[in-house]
C-alpha positions as CSV (number, residue, x, y, z in Angstrom):
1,X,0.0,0.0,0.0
2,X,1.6,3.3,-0.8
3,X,1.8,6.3,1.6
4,X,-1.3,8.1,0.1
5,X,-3.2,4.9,0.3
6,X,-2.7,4.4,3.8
7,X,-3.7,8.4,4.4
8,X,-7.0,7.9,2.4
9,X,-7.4,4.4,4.4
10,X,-7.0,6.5,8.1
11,X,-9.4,9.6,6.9
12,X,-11.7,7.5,5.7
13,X,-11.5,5.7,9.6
14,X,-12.1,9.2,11.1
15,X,-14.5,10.8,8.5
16,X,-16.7,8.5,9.9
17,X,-16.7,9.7,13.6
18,X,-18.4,13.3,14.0
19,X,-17.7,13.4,17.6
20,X,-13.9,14.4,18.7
21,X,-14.3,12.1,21.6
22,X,-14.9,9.8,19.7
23,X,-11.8,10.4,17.5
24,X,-9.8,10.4,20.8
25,X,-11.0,7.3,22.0
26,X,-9.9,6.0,18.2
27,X,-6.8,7.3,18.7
28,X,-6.1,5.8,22.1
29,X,-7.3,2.8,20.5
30,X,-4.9,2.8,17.7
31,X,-2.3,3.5,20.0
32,X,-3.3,0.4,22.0
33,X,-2.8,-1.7,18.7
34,X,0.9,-0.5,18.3
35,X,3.5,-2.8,19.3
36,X,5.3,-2.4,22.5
37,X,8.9,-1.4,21.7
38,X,11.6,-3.0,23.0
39,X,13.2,-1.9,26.2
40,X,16.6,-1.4,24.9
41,X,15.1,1.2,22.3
42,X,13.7,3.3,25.2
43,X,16.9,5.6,25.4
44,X,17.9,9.1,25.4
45,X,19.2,8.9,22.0
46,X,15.7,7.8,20.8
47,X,13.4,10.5,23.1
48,X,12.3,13.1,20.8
49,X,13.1,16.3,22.1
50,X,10.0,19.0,21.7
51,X,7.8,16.3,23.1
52,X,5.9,17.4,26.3
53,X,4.8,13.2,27.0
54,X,8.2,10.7,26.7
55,X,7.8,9.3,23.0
56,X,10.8,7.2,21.5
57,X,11.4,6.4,17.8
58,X,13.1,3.7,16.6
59,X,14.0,3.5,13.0
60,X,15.5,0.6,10.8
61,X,16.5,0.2,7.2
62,X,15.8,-3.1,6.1
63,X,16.3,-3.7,2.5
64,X,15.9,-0.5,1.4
65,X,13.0,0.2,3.4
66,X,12.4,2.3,6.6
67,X,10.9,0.0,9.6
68,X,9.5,2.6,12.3
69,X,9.0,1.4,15.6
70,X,7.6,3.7,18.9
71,X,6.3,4.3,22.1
72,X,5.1,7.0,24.2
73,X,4.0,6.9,27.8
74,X,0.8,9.0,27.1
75,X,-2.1,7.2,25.5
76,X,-3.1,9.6,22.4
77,X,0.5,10.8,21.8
78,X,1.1,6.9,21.5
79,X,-2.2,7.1,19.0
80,X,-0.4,9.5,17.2
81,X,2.5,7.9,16.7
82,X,0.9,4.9,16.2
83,X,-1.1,6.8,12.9
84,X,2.7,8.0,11.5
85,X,4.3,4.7,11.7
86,X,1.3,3.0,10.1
87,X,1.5,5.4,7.0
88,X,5.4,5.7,6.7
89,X,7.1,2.6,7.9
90,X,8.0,0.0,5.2
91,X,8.7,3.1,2.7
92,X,11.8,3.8,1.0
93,X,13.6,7.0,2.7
94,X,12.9,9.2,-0.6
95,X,9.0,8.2,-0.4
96,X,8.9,9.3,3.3
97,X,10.9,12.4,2.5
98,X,8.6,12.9,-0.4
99,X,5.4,12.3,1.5
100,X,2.8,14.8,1.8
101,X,1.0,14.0,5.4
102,X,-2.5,15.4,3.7
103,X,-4.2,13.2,6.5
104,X,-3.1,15.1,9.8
105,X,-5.4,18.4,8.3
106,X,-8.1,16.4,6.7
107,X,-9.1,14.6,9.7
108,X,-9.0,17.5,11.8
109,X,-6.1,16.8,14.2
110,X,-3.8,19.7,14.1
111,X,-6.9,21.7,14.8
112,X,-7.8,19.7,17.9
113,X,-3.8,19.3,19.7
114,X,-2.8,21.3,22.1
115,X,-0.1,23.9,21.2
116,X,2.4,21.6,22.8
117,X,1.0,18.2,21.2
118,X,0.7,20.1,18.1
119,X,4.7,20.5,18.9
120,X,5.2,17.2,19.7
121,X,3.4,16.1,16.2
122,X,5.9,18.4,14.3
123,X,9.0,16.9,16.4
124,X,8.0,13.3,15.8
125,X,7.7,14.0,12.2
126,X,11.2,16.2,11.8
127,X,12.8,13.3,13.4
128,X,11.3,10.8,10.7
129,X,12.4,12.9,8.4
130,X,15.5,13.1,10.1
131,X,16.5,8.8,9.7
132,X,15.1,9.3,6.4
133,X,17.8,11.7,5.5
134,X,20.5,10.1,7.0
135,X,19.7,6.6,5.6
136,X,18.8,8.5,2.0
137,X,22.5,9.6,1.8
């Protein structure tokens, strides 16, 4: 599936919800769903600075292709994190650099973050971009 795909796939999830709670609880429940990470990847060098909850990122290339892995300690900034490594991981590191996030707007969550999620959202996704920079060269 590409990275479009997967951002049509998660509005079309939200679109039909009209209630934010009821987005929230989604997006407690997708964070749920994510994958425990590893202890040994819960380290400083993995903590994204600009986040106001603990979230770590892990990132892998495997055969060309990013592997994202991640945690936070808060249940929707794990959500969130959960929704970005659903539509980026198992991309090349020139798709994700390429990638237009369309979805974060269209289903309404930049307008419904606090100022510092809404921080923590932009850190999580410079530090994507970030691996995907280093592993592109």
């Amino acid at each position: 599936m590409t990275i479009n795909e997967t951002q049509d796939e998660i509005i079309g999830e939200f679109s039909s919800l009209d209630d934010w709670m009821d987005r929230y609880q989604l997006l407690i429940d997708l964070g749920s769903e994510l994958p425990p990470l590893d202890e040994k990847f819960k380290t400083e060098q993995n903590l994204i600075d600009g986040c106001q909850s603990r979230v770590w990122l892990q990132a892998d290339l495997n055969d060309g292709l990013m592997e994202l892995q991640a945690d936070s300690d808060a249940l929707i900034v794990r959500g969130i994190v959960a929704l970005l490594v659903r539509v980026l991981s198992g991309h090349t590191p020139q798709q994700i650099l390429d990638a237009q996030l369309y979805f974060i707007d269209e289903i309404g969550l930049r307008d419904h973050l606090s100022p510092t999620r809404s921080n923590g959202l932009l850190a999580m996704i410079r530090q994507i971009h970030a691996y995907a920079l280093a592993f592109n060269n």
